[in-house]
DRENFI-827304 format. One record per residue (C-alpha): x, y, z. Coordinates in steps of 0.02 Angstrom, whole numbers, plus 50000, padded with zeros to 5 digits. Layout:
<atom east="X" north="Y" up="Z"/>
...
This chain:
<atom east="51621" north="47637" up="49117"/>
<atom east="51600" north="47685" up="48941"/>
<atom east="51420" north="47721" up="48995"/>
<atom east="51488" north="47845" up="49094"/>
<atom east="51570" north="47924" up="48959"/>
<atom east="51451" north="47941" up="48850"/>
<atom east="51342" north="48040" up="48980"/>
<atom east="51478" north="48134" up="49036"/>
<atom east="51512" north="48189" up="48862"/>
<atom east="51323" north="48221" up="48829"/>
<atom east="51306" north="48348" up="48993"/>
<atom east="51462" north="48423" up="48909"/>
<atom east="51382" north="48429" up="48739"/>
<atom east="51217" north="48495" up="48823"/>
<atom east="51306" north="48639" up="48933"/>
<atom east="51412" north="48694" up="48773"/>
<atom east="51258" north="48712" up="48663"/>
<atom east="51167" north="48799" up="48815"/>
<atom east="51312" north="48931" up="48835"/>
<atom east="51296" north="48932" up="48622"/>
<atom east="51121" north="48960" up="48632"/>
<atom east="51076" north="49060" up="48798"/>
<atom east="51226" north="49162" up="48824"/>
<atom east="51234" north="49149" up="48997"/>
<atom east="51387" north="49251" up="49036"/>
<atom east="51395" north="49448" up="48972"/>
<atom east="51514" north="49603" up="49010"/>
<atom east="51456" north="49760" up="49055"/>
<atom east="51582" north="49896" up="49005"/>
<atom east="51640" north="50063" up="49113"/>
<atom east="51532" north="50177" up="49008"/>
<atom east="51396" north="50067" up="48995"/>
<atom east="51228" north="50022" up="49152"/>
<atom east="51118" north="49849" up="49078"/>
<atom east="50932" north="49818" up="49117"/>
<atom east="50922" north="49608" up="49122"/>
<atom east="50749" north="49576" up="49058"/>
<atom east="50623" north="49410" up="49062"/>
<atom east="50584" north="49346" up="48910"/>
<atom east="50632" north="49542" up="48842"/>
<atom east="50495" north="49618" up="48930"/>
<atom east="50498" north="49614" up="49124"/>
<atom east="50638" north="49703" up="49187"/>
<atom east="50721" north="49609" up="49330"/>
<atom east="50877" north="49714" up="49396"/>
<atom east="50983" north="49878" up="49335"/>
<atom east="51174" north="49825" up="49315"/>
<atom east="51286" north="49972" up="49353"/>
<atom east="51458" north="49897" up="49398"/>
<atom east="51564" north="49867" up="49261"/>
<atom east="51643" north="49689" up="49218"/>
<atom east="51570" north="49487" up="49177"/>
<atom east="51413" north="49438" up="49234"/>
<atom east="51291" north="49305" up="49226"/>
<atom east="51104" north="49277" up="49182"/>
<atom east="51003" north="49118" up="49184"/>
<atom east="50960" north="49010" up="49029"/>
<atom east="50779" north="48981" up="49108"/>
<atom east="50671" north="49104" up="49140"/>
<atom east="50758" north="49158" up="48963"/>
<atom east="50857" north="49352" up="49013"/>
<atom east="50905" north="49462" up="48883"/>
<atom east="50991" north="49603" up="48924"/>
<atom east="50994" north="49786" up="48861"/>
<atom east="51131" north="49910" up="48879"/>
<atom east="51124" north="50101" up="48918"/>
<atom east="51260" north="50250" up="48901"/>
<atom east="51301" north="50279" up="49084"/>
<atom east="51409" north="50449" up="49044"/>
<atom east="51349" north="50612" up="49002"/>
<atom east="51258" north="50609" up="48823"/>
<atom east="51216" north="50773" up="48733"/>
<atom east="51056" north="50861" up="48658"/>
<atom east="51087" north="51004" up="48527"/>
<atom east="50920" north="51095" up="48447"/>
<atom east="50876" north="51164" up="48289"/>
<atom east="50873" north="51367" up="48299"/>
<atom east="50691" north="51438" up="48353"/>
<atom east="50595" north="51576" up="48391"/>
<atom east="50532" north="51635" up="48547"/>
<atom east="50464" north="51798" up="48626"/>
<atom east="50511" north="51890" up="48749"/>
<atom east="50408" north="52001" up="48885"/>
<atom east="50453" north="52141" up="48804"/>
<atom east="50384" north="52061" up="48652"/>
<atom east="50515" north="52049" up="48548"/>
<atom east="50572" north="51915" up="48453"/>
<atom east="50759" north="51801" up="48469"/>
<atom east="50827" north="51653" up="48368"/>
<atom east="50875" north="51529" up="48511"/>
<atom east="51007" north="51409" up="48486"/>
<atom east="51019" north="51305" up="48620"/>
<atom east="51095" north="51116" up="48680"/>
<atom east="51082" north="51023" up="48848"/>
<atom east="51189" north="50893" up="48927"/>
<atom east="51092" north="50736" up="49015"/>
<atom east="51125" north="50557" up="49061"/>
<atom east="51018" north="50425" up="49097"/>
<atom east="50979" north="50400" up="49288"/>
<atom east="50829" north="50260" up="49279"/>
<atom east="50874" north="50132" up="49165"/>
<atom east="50722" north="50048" up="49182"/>
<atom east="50597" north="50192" up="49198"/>
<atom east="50681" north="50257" up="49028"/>
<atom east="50667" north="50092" up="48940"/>
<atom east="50487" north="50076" up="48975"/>
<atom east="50435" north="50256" up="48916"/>
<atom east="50565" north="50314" up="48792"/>
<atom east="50665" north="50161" up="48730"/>
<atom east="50814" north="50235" up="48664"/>
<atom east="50915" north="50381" up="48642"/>
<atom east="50806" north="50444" up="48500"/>
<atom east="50657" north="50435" up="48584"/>
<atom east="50724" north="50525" up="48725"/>
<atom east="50789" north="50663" up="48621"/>
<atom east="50631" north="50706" up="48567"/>
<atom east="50560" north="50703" up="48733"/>
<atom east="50702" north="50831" up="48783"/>
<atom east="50669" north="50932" up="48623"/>
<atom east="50500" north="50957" up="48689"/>
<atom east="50519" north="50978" up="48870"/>
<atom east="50694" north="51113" up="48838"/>
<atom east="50591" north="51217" up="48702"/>
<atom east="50436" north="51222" up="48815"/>
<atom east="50533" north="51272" up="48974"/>
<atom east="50641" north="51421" up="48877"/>
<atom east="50482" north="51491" up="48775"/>
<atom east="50382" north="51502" up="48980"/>
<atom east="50546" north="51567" up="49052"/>
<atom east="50596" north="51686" up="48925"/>
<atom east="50428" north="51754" up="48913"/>
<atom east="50438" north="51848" up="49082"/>
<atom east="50607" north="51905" up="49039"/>
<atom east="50645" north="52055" up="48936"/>
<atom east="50763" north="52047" up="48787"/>
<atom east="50900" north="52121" up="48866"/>
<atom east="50899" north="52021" up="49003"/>
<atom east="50923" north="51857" up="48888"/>
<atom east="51034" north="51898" up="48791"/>
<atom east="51152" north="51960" up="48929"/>
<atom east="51103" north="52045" up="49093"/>
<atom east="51015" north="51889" up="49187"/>
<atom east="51043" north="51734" up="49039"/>
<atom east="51136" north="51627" up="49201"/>
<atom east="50995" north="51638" up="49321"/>
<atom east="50851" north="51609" up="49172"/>
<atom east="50975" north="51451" up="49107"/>
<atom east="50981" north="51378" up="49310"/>
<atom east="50780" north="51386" up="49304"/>
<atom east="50759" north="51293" up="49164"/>
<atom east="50868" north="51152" up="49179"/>
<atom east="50776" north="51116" up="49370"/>
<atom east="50624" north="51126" up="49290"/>
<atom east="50675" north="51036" up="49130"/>
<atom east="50757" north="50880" up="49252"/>
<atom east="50589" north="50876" up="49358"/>
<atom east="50489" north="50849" up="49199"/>
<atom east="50637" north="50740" up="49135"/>
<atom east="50622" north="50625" up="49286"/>
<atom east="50454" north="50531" up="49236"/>
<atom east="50573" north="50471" up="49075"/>
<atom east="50707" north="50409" up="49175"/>
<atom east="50814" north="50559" up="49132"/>
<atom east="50935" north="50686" up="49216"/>
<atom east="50954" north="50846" up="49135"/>
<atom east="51133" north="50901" up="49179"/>
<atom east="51116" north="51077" up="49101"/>
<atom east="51040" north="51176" up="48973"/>
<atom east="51129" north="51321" up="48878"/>
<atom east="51114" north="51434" up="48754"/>
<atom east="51237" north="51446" up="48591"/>
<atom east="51169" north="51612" up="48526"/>
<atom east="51032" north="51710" up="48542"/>
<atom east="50990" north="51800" up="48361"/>
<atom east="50872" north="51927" up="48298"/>
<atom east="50765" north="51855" up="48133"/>
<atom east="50813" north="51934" up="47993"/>
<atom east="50696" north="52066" up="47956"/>
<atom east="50780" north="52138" up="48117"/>
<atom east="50955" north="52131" up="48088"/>
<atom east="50964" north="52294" up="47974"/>
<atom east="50848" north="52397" up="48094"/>
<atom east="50956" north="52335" up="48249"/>
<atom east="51112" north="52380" up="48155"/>
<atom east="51059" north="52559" up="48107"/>
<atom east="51007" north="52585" up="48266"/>
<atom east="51186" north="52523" up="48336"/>
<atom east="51255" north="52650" up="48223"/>
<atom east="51160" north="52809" up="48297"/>
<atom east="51214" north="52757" up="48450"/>
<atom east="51369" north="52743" up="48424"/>
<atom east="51397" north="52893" up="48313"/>
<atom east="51306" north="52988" up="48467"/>
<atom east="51431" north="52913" up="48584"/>
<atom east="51578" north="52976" up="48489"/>
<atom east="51502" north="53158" up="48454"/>
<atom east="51479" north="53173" up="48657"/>
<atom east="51646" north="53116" up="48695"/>
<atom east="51716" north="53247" up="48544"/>
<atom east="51611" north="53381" up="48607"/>
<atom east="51683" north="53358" up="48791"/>
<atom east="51869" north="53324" up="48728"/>
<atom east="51856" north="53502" up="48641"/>
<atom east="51790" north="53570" up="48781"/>
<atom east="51914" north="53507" up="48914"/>
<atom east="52033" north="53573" up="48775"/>
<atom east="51982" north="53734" up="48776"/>
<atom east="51977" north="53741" up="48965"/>
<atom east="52170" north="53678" up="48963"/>
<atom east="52199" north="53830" up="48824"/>
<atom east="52130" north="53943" up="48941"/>
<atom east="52205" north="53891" up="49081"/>
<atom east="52381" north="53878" up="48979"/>
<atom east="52355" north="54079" up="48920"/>
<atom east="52310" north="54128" up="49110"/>
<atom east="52460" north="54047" up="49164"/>
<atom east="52562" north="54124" up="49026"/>
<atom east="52494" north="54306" up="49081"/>
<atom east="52524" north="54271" up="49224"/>
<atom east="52700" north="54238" up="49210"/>
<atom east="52726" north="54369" up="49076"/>
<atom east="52657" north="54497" up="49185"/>
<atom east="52771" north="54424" up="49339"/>
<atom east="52934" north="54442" up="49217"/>
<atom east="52894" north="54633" up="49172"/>
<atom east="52873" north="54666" up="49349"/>
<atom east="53028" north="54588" up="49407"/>
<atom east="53109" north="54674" up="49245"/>
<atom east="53043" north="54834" up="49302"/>
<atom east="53112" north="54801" up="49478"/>
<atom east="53286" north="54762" up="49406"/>
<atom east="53282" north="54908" up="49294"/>
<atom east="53228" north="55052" up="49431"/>
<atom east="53354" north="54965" up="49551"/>
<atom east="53485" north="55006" up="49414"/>
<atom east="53432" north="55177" up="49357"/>
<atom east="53448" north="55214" up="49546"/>
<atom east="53642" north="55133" up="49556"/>
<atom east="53671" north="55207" up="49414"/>
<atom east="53606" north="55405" up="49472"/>
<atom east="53702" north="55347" up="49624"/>
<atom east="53846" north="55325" up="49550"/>
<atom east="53826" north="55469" up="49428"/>
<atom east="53798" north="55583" up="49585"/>
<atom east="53967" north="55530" up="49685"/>
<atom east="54059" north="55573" up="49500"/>
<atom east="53986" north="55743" up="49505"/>
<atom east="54017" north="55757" up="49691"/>
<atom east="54196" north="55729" up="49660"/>
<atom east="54226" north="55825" up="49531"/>
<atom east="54094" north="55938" up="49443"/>
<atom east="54175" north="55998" up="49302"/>
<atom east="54259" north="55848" up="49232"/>
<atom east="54076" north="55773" up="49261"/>
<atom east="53995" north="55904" up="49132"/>
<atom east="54141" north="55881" up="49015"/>
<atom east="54120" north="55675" up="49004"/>
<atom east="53932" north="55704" up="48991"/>
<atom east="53960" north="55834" up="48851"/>
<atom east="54060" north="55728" up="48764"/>
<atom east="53952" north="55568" up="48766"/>
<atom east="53816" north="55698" up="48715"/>
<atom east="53907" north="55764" up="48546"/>
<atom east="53960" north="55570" up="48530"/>
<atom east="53794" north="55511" up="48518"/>
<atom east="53725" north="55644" up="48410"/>
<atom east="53852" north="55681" up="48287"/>
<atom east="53904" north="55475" up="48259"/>
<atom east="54033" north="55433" up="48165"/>
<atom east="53993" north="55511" up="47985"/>
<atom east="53900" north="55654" up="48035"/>
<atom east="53942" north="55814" up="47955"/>
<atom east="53908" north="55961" up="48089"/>
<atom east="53901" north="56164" up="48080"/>
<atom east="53945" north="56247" up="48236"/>
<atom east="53962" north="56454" up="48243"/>
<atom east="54125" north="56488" up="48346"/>
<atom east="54021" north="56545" up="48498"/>
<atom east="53959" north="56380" up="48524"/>
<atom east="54030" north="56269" up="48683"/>
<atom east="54072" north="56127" up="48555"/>
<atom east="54185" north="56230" up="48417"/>
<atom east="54254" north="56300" up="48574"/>
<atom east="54304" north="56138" up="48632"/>
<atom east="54383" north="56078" up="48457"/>
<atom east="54495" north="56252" up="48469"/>
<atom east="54564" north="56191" up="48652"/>
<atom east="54732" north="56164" up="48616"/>
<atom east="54751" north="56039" up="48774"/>
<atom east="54634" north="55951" up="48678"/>
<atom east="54707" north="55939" up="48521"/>
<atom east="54860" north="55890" up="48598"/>
């Protein structure tokens, strides 16, 4: 019995330095895929499912673990030519993840490695793309088409590395130096052009709304006088109507009133007058029925 024991505790002894020792049981996290490797070099199986599994102590397994979400690449600014041959400062980054665990152990190792291997194929891809593009169309016109090329051919090249490039984008686009000032002078002209075309055709259009403001203003002007003119013989004619029917009804009286408003008018109110005693006025100022 105590025989037994003393095996029993030595299996026990034996399995816990085992576990110590070989690590049979692992996790695998959510974010994370693991290669299991034989004796750290033959790659057995690709672990993609996250929670505890185990390896065996014999052949020995190690295992190696992998970023399973979306990891990013950002460049260093540089230059490349366009087919217009001009020159642009590209800034550009590129979002990838790692599809063959095992392929990308075996060629890159790690991250780093694969970085520069993305450095390389990105740059390569954008200076052959860009080249049969014109500036323009870079920096605005077409840069969503040229950006779609290059990631499919940047993730076919990727492949062979166990990658997936996701997509590839550029920050900014710059002009070197030596450029800026030209570029900028030449943004001025342009835009002091612009405004000296649209002030040349807002005087214009104001001058054409002057002129058509002064027509319109003859126009009415010369409608006013007429109507005034209208109005005016219309009266004169009431008014030699009416002047006729007065003599018509009485002549004398008619030449008398009219005589009157005659001398009224000419002699006012402070006018000093002359008259010999012939005259049809003194005559008038001796009428006794006037005086009364």
């Amino acid at each position: 019995m105590l025989g037994r024991v003393k095996t029993l505790l030595l299996v026990i002894i034996i399995i816990l330095i085992g576990i110590f020792v070989f690590k049979p049981l692992y996790t695998v996290d959510e974010t994370e895929q693991a290669v299991v490797l034989e004796w750290g070099v033959n790659p057995v199986k690709v672990l993609k499912d996250a929670g505890l599994h185990f390896k065996w102590p014999w052949p020995y397994q190690s295992i190696t673990k992998f970023e399973k979400r979306l990891l990013q690449y950002d460049a260093q600014p540089r230059e490349i030519i366009t087919k217009d041959k001009k020159t642009l400062i590209l800034d550009n980054y590129a979002r990838w993840r790692i599809g063959d665990p095992i392929k990308f152990l075996q060629t890159v190792k790690n991250e780093s490695g694969a970085q520069t291997r993305i450095d390389d194929i990105v740059y390569s891809e954008l200076r052959v793309e860009t080249a049969s593009h014109d500036q323009s169309d870079v920096i605005a016109e077409q840069r969503e088409s040229i950006m779609k090329k290059v990631t499919v051919k940047c993730n076919e090249k990727a492949k062979e590395y166990g990658i997936e490039i996701v997509d590839v984008r550029i920050k900014r686009a710059d002009l070197p130096k030596e450029n800026e000032q030209s570029v900028f002078q030449r943004m001025v002209a342009e835009r002091e052009r612009q405004a000296k075309k649209y002030r040349s055709e807002g005087e214009s259009e104001a001058t054409r709304i002057r002129a058509e403001a002064d027509k319109e203003s003859r126009i009415i002007i010369s409608e006013s006088y007429k109507q005034a003119q209208i109005i005016k013989g219309e009266g004169d004619a009431e008014a030699i109507k009416i002047y006729g029917e007065a003599y018509n009804k009485d002549p004398d009286f008619y030449s008398f009133l009219r005589t009157l408003e005659t001398y009224d008018k000419s002699l006012g109110g402070k006018t000093t007058g002359v008259f010999s005693t012939d005259s049809e006025i003194f005559k008038l100022f001796e009428n006794k029925d006037l005086k009364e």
